[in-house]
N, CA, C and O atoms as CSV, one atom per row, in Angstrom:
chain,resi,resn,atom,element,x,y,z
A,1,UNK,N,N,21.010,4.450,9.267
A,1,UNK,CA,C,19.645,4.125,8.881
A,1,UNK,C,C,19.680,3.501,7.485
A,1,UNK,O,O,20.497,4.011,6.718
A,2,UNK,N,N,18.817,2.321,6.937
A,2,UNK,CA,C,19.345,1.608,6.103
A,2,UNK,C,C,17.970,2.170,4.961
A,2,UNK,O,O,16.821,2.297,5.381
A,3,UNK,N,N,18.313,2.418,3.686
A,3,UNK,CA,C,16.945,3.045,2.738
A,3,UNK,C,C,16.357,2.149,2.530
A,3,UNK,O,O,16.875,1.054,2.750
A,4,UNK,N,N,14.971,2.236,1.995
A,4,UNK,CA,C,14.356,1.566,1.617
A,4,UNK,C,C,14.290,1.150,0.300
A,4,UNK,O,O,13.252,0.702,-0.187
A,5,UNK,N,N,15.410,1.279,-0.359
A,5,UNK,CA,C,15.819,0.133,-1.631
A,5,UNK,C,C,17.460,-0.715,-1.603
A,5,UNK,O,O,18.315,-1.002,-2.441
A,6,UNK,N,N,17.255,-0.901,0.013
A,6,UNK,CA,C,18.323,-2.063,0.450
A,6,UNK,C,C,17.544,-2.913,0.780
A,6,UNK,O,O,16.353,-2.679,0.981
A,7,UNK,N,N,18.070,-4.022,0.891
A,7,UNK,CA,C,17.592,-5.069,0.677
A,7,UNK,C,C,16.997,-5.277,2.407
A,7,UNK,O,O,17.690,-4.846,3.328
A,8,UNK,N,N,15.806,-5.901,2.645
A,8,UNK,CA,C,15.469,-6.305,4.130
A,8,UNK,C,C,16.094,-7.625,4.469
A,8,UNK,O,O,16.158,-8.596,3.714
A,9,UNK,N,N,16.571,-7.540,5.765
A,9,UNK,CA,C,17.294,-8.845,6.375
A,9,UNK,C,C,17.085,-7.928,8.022
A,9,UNK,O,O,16.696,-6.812,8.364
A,10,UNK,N,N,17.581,-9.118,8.673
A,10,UNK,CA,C,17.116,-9.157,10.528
A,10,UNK,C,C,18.015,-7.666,11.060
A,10,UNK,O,O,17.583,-6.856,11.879
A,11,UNK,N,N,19.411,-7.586,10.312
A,11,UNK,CA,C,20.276,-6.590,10.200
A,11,UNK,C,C,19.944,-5.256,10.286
A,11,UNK,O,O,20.159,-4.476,11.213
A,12,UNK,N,N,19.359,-5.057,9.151
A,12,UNK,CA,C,18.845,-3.990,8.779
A,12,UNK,C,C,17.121,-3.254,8.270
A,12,UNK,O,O,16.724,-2.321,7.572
A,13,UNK,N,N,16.500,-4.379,9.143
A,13,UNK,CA,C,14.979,-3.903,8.904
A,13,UNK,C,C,14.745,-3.063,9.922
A,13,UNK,O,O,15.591,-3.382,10.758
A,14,UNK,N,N,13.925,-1.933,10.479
A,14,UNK,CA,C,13.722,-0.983,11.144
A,14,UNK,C,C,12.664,-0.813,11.835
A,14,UNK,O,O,11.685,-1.077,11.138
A,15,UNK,N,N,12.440,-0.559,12.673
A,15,UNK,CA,C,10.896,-0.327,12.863
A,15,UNK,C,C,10.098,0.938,12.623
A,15,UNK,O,O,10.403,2.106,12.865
A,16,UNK,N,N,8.666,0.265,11.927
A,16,UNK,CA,C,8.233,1.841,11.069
A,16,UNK,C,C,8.368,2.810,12.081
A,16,UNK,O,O,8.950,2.531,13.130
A,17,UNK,N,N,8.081,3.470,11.955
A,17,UNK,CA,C,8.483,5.425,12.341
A,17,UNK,C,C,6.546,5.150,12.641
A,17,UNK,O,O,6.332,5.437,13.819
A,18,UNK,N,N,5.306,4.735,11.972
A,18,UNK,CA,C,4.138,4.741,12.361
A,18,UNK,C,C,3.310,4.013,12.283
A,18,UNK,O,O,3.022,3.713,11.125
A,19,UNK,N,N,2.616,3.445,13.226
A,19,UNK,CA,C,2.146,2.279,12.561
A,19,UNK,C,C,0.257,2.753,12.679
A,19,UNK,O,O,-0.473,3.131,13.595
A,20,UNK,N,N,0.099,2.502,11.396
A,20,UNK,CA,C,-1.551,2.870,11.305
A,20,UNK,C,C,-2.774,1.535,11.513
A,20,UNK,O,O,-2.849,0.473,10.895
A,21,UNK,N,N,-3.679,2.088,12.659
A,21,UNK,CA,C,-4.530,0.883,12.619
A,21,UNK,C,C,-5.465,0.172,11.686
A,21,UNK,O,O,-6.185,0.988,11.111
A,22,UNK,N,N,-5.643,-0.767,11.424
A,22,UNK,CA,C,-6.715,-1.405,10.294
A,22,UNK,C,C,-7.728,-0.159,9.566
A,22,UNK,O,O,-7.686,0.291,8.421
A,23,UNK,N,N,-8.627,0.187,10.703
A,23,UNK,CA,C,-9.529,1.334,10.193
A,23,UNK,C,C,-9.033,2.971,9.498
A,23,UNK,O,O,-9.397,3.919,8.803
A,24,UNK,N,N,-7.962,2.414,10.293
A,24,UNK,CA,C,-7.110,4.115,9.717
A,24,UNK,C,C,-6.447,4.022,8.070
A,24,UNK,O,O,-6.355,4.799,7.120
A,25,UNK,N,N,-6.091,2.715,8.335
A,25,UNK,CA,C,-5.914,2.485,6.447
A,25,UNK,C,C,-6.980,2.074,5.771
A,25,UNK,O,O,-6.901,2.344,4.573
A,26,UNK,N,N,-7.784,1.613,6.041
A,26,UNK,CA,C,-8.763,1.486,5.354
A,26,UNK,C,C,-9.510,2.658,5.294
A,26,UNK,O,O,-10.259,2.389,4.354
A,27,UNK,N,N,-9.886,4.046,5.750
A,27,UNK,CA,C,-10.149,5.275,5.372
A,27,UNK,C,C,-8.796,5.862,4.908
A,27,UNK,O,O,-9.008,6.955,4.382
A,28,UNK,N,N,-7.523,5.551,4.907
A,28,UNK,CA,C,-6.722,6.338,4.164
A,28,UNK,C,C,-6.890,5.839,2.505
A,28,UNK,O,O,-6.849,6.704,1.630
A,29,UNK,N,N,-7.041,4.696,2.223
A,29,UNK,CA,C,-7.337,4.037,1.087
A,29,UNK,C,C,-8.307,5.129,0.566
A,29,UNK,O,O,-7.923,6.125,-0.047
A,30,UNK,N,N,-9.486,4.875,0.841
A,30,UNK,CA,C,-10.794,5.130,0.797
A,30,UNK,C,C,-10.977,6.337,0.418
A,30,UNK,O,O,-11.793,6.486,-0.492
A,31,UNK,N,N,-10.370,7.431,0.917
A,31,UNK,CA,C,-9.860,8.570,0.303
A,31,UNK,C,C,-9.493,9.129,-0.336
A,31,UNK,O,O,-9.861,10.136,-0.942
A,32,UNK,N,N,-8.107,8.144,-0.283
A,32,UNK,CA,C,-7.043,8.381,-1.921
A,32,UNK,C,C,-8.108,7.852,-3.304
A,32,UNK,O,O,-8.526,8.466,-4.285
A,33,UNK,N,N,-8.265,6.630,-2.896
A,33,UNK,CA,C,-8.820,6.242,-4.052
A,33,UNK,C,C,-10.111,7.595,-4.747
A,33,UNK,O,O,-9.878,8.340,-5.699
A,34,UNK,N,N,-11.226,7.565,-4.040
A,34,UNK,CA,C,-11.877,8.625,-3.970
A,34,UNK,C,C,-11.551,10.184,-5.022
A,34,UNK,O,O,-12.186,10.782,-5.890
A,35,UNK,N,N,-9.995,10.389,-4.236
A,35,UNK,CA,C,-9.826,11.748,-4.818
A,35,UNK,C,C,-9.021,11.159,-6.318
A,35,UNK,O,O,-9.177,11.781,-7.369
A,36,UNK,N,N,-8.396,10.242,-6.271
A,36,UNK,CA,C,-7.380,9.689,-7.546
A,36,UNK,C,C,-8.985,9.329,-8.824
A,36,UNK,O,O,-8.768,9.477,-10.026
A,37,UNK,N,N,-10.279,8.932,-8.401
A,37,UNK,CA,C,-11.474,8.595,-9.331
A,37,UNK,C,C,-11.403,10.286,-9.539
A,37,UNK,O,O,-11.148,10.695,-10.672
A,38,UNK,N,N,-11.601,11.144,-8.578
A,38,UNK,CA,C,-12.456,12.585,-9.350
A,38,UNK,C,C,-11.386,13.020,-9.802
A,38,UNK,O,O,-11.734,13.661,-10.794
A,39,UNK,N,N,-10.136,13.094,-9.697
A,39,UNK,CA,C,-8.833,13.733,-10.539
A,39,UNK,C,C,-8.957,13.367,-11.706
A,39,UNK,O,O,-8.707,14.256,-12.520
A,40,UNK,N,N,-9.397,11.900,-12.336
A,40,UNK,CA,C,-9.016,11.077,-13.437
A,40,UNK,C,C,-10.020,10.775,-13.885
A,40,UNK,O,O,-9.876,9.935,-14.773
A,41,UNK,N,N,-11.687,11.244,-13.583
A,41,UNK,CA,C,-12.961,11.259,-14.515
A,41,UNK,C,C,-12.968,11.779,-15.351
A,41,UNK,O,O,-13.567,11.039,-16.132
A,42,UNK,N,N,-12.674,12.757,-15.927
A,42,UNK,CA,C,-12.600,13.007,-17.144
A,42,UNK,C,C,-11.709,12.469,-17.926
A,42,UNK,O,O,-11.958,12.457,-19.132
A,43,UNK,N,N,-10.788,12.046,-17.570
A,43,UNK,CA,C,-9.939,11.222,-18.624
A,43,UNK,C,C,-10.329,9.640,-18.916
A,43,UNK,O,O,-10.115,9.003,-19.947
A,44,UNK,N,N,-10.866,9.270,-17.884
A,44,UNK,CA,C,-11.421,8.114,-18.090
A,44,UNK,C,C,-12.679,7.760,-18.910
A,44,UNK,O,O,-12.945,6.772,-19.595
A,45,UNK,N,N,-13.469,9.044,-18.579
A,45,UNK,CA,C,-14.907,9.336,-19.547
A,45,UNK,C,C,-14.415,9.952,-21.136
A,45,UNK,O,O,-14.967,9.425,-22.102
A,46,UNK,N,N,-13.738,10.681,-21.311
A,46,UNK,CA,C,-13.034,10.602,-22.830
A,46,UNK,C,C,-12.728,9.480,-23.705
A,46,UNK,O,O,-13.194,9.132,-24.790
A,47,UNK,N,N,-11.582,8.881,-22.749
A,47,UNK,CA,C,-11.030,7.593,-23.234
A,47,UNK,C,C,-12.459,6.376,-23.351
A,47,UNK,O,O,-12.233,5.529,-24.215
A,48,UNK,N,N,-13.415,6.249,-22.845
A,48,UNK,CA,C,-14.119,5.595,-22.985
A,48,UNK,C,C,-15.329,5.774,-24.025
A,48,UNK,O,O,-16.003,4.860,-24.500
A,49,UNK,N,N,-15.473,7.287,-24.301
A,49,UNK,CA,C,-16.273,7.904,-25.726
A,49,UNK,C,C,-15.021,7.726,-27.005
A,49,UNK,O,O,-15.514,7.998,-28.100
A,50,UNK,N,N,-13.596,7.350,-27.091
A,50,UNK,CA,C,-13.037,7.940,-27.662
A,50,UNK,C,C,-12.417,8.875,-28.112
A,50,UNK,O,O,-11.708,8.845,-29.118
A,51,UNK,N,N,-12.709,10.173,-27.123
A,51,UNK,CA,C,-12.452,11.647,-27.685
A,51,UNK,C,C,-10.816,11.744,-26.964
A,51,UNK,O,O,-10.343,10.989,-26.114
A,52,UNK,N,N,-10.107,13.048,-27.685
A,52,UNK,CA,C,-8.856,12.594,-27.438
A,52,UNK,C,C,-8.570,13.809,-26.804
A,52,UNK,O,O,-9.425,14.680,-26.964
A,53,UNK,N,N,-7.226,14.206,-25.873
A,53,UNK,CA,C,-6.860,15.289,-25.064
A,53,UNK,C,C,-5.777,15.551,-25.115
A,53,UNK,O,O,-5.113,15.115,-24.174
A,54,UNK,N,N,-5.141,16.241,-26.020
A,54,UNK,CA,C,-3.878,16.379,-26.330
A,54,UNK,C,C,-2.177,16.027,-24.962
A,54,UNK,O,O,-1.030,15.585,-24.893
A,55,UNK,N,N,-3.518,16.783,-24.039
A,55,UNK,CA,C,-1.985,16.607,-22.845
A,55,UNK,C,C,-2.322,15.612,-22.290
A,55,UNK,O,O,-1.551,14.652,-22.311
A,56,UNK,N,N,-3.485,15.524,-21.667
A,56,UNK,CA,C,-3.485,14.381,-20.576
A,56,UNK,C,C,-3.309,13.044,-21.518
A,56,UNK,O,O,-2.697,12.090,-21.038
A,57,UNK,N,N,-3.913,12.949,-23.046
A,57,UNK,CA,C,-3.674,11.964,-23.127
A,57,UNK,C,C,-1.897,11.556,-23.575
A,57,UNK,O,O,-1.492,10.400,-23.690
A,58,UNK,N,N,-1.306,12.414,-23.712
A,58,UNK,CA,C,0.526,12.550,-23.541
A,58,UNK,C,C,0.619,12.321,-22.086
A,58,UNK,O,O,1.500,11.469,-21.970
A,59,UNK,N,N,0.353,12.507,-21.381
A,59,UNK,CA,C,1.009,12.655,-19.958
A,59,UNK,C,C,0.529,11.080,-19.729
A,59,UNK,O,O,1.500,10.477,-20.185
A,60,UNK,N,N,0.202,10.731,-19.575
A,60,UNK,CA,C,-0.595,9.333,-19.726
A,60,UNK,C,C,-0.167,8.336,-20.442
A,60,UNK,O,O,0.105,7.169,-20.159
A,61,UNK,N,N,-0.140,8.923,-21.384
A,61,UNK,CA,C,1.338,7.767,-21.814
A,61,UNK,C,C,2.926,7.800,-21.977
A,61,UNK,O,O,3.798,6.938,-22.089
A,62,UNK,N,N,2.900,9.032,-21.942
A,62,UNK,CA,C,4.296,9.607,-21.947
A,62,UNK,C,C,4.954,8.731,-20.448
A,62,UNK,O,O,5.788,7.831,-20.539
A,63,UNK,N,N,4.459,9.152,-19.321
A,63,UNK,CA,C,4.767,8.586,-17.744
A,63,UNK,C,C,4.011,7.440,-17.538
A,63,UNK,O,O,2.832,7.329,-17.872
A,64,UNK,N,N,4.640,6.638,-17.022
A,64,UNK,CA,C,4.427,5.022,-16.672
A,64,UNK,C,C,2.875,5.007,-15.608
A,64,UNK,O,O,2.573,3.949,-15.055
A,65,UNK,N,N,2.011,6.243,-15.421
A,65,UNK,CA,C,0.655,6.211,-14.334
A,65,UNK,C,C,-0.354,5.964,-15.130
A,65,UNK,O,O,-0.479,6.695,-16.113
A,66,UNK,N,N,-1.295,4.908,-14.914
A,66,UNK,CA,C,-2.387,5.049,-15.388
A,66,UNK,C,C,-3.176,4.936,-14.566
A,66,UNK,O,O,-3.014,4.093,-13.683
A,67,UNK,N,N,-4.533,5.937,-14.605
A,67,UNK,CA,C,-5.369,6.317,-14.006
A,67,UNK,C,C,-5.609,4.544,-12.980
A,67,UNK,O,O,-6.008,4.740,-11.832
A,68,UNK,N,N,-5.482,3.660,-13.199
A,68,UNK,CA,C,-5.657,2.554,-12.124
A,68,UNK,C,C,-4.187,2.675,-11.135
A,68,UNK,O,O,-4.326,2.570,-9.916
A,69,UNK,N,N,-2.835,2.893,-11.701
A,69,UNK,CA,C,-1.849,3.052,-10.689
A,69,UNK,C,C,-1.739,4.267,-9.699
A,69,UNK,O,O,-1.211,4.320,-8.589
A,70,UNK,N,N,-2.650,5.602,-10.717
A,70,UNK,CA,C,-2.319,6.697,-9.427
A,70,UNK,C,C,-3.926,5.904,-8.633
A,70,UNK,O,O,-4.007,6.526,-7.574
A,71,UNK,N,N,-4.792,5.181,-8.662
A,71,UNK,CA,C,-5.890,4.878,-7.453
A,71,UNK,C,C,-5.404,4.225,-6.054
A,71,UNK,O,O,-5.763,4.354,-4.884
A,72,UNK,N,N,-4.274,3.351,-6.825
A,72,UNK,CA,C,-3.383,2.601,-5.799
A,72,UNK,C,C,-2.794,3.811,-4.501
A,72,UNK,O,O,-2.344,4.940,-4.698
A,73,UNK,N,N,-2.916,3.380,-3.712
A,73,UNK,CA,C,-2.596,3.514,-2.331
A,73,UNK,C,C,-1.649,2.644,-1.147
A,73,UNK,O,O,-1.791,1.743,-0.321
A,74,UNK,N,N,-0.726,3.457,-1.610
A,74,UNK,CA,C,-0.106,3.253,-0.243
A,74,UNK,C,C,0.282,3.519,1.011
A,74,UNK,O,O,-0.788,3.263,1.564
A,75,UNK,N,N,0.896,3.793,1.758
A,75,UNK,CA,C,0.997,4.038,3.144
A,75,UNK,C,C,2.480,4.903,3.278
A,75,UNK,O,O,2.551,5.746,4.172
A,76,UNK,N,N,3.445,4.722,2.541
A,76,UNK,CA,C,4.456,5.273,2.811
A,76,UNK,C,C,5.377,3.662,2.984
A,76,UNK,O,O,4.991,2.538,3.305
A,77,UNK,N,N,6.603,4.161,2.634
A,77,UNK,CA,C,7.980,3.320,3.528
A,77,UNK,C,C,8.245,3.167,4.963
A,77,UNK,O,O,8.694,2.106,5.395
A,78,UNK,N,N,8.047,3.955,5.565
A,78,UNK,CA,C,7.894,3.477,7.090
A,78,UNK,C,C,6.665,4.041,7.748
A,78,UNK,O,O,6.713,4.960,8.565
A,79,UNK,N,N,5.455,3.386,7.315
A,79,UNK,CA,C,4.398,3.109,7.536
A,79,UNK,C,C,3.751,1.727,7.633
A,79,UNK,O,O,3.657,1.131,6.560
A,80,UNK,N,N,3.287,1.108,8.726
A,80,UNK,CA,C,2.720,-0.269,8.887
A,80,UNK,C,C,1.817,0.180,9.378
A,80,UNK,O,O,1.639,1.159,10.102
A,81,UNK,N,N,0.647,-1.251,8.599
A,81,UNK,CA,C,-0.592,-1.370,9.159
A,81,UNK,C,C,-1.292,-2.728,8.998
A,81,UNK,O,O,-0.748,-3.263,8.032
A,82,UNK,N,N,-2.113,-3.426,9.425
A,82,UNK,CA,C,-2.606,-4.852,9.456
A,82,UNK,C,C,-3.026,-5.155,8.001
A,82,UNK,O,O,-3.652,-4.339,7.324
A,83,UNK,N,N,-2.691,-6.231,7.608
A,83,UNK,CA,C,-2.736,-6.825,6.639
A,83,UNK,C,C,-4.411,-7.034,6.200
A,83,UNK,O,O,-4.964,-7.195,5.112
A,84,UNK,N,N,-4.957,-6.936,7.740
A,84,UNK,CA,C,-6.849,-7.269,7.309
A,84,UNK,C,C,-7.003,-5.872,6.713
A,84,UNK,O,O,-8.083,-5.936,6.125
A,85,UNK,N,N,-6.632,-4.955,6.589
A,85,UNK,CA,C,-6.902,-3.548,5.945
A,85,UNK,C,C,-6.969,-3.881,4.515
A,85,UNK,O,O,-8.027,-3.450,4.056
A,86,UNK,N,N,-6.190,-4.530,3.553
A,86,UNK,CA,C,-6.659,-5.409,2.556
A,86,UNK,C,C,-6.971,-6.526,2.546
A,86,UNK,O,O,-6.178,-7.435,2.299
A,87,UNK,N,N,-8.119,-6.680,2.797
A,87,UNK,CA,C,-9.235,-7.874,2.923
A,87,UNK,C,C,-10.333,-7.252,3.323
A,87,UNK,O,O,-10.418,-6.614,4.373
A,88,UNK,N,N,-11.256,-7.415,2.473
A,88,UNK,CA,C,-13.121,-6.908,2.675
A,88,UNK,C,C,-13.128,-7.464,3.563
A,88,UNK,O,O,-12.174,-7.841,4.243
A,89,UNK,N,N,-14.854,-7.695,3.793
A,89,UNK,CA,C,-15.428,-8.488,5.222
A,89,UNK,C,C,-15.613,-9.503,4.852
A,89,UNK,O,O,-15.668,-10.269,5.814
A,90,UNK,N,N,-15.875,-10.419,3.151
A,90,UNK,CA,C,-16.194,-11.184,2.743
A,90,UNK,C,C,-14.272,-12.425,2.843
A,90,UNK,O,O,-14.127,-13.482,2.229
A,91,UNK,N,N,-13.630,-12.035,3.396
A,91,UNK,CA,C,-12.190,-12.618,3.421
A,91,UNK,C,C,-11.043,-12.166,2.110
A,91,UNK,O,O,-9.826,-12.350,2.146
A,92,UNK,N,N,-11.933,-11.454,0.842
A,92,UNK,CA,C,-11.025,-11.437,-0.114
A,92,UNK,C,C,-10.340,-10.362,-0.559
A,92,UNK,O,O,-10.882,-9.282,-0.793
A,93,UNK,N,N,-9.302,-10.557,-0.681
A,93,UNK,CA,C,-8.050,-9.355,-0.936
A,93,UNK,C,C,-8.710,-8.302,-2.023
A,93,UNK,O,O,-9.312,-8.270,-3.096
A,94,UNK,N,N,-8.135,-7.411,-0.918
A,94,UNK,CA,C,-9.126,-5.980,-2.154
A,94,UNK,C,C,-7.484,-5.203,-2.742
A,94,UNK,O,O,-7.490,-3.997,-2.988
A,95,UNK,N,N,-6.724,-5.677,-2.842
A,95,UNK,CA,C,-5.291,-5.623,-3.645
A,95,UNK,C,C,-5.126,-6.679,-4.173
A,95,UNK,O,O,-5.743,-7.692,-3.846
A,96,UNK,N,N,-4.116,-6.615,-5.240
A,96,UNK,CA,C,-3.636,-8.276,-6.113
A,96,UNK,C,C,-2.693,-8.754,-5.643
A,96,UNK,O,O,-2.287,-9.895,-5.861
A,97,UNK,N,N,-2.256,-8.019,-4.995
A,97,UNK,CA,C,-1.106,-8.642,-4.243
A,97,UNK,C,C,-0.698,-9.205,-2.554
A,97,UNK,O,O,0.318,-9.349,-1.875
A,98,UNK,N,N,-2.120,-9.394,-2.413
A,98,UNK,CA,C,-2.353,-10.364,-1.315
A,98,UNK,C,C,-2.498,-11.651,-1.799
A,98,UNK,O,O,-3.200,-11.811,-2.798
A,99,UNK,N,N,-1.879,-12.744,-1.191
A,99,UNK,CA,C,-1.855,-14.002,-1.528
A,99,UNK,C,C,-2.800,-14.884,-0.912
A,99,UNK,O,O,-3.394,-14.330,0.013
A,100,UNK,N,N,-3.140,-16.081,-1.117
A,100,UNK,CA,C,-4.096,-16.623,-0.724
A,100,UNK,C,C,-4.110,-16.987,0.826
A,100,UNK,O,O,-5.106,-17.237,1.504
A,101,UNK,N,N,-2.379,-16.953,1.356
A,101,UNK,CA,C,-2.777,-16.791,2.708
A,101,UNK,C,C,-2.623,-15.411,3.546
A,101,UNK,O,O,-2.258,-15.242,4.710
A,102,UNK,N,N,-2.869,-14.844,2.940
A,102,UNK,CA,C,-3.018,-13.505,2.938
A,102,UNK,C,C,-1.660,-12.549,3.560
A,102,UNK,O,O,-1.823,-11.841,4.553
A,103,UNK,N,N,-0.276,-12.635,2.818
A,103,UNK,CA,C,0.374,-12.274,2.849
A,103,UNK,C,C,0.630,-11.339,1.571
A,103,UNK,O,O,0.440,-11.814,0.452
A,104,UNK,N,N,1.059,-10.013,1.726
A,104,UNK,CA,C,1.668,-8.899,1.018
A,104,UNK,C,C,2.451,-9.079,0.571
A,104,UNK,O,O,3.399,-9.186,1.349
A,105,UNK,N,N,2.781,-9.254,-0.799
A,105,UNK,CA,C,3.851,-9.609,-1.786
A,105,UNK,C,C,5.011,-8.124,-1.518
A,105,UNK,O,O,6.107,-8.367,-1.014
A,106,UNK,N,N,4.716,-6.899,-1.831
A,106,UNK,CA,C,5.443,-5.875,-1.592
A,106,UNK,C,C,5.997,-5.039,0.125
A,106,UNK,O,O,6.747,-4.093,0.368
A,107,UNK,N,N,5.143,-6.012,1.046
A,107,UNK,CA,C,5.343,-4.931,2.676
A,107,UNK,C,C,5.215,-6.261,3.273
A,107,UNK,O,O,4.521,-7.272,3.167
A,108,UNK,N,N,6.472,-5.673,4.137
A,108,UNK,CA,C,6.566,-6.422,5.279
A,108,UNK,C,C,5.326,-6.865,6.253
A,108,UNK,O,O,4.894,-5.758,6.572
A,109,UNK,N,N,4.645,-7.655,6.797
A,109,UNK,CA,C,2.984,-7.274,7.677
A,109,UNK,C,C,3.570,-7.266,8.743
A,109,UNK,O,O,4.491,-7.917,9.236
A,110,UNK,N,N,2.832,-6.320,9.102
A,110,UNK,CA,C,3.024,-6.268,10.736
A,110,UNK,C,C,2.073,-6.865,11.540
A,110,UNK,O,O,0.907,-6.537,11.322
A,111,UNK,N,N,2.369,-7.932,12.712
A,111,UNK,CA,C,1.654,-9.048,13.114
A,111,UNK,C,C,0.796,-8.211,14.370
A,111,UNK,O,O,-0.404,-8.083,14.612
A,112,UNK,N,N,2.106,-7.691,15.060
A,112,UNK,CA,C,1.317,-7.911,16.511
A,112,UNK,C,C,1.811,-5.928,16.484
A,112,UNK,O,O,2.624,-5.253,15.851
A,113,UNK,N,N,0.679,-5.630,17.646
A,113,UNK,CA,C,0.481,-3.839,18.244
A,113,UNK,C,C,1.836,-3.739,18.839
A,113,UNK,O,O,2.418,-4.588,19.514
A,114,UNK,N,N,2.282,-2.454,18.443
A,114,UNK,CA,C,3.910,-2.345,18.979
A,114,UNK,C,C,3.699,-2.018,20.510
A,114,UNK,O,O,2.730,-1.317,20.802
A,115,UNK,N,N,4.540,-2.476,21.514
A,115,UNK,CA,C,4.397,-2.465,23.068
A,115,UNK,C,C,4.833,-0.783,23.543
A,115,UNK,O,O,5.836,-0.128,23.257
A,116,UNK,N,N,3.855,-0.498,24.217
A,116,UNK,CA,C,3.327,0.949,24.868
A,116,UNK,C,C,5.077,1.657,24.712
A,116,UNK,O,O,6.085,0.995,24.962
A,117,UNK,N,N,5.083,2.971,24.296
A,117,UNK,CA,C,6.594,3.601,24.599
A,117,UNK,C,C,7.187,3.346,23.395
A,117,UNK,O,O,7.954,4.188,22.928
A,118,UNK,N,N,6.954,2.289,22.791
A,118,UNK,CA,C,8.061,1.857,21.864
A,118,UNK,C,C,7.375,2.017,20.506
A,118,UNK,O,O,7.065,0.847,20.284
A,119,UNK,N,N,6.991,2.642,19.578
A,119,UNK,CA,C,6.195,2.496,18.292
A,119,UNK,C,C,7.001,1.667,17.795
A,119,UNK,O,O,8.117,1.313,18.175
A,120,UNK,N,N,6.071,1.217,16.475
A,120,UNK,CA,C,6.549,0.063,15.598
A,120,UNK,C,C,7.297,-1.124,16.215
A,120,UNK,O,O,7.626,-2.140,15.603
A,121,UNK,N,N,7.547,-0.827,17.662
A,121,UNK,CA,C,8.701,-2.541,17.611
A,121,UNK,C,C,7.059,-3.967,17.955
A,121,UNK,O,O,6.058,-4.001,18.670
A,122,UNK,N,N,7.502,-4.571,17.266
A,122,UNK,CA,C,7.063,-6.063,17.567
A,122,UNK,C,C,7.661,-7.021,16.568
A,122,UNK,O,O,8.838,-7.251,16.293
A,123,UNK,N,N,6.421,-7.565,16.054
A,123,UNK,CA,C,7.301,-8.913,14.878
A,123,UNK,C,C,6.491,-8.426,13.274
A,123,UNK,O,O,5.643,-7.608,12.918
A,124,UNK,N,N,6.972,-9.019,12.919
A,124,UNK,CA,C,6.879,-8.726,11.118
A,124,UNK,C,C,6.746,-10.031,10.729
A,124,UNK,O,O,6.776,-10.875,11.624
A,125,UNK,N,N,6.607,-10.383,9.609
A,125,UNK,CA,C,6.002,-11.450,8.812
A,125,UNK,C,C,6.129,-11.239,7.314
A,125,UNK,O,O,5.368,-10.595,6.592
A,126,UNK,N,N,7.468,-12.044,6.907
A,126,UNK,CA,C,7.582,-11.446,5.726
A,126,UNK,C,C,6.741,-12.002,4.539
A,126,UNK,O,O,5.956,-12.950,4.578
A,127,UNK,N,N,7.110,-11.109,3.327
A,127,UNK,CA,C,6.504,-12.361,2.038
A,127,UNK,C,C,6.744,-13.932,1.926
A,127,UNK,O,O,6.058,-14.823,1.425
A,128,UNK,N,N,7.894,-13.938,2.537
A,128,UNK,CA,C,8.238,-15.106,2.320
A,128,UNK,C,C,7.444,-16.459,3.379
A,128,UNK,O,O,7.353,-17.668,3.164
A,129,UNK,N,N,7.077,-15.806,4.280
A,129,UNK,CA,C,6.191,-16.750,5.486
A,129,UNK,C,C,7.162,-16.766,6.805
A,129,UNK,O,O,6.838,-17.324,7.854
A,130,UNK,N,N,8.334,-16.109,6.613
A,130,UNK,CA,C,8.862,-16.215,7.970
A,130,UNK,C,C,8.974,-14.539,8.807
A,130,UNK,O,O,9.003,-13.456,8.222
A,131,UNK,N,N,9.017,-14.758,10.229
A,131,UNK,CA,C,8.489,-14.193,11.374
A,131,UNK,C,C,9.924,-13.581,12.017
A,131,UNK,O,O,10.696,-14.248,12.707
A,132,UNK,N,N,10.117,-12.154,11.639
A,132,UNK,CA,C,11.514,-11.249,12.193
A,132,UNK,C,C,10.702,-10.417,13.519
A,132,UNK,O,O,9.531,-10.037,13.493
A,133,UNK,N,N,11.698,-10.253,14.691
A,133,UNK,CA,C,12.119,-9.555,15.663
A,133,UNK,C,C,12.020,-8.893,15.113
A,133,UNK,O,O,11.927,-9.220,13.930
A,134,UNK,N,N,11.949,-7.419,15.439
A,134,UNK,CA,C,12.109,-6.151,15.348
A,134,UNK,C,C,12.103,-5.028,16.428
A,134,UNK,O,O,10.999,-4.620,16.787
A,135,UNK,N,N,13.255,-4.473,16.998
A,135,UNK,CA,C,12.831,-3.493,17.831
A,135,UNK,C,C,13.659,-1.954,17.399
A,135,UNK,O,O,13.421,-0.926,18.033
């Protein structure tokens, strides 16, 4: 099984272990984000009066998270889900790292529903614009 800080090629890409539908990431988002705002209101409402917090505001800078990176959401390493899951209804990427043709700079997209029996196998679509097999 090849980790997920080797490099992807036709070789060694895998098929996710789950693949989540549009709506299912878009309430997994929706969630995280949600609980990552009420974890980090008070630090955000401090920092914005000025008032200071000895730990959180150490922990906060001490570790590379800021209250916008723990909001971020992801899915896991072998987790796929449709690329329209970031994109509103209005067409525009609700991540920065959707590109204008709406490809995922960091995840592989997964194009097409994996065929009955088989999770995750179909095709992928990388950052780069080209289209891998996968089973």
């Amino acid at each position: 099984m090849s980790s997920p800080t080797q490099a992807m090629s036709p070789s060694t890409l895998e098929s996710p272990a789950r693949v989540l539908s549009a709506e299912e990431a878009s309430r997994a988002r929706r969630e995280h984000e949600e609980r990552a705002d009420a974890l980090t209101a008070a630090h955000r409402e401090r920092r914005l009066r000025g008032q200071k917090h000895p730990v959180e505001d150490f922990l906060f800078t001490y570790y590379p998270f800021s209250p916008a990176k723990l909001r971020r959401w992801h899915p896991g390493w072998d987790v796929a889900y449709p690329v329209t899951a970031d994109v509103d209804s209005r067409g525009a990427a609700l991540i920065t790292d959707v590109d204008d043709a709406g490809h995922r700079s960091w995840y592989l997209d997964y194009l097409d529903p994996p065929p009955s029996g088989r999770p995750g196998a179909g095709r992928t679509d990388t950052a780069e614009g080209t289209s891998l097999e996968i089973s």
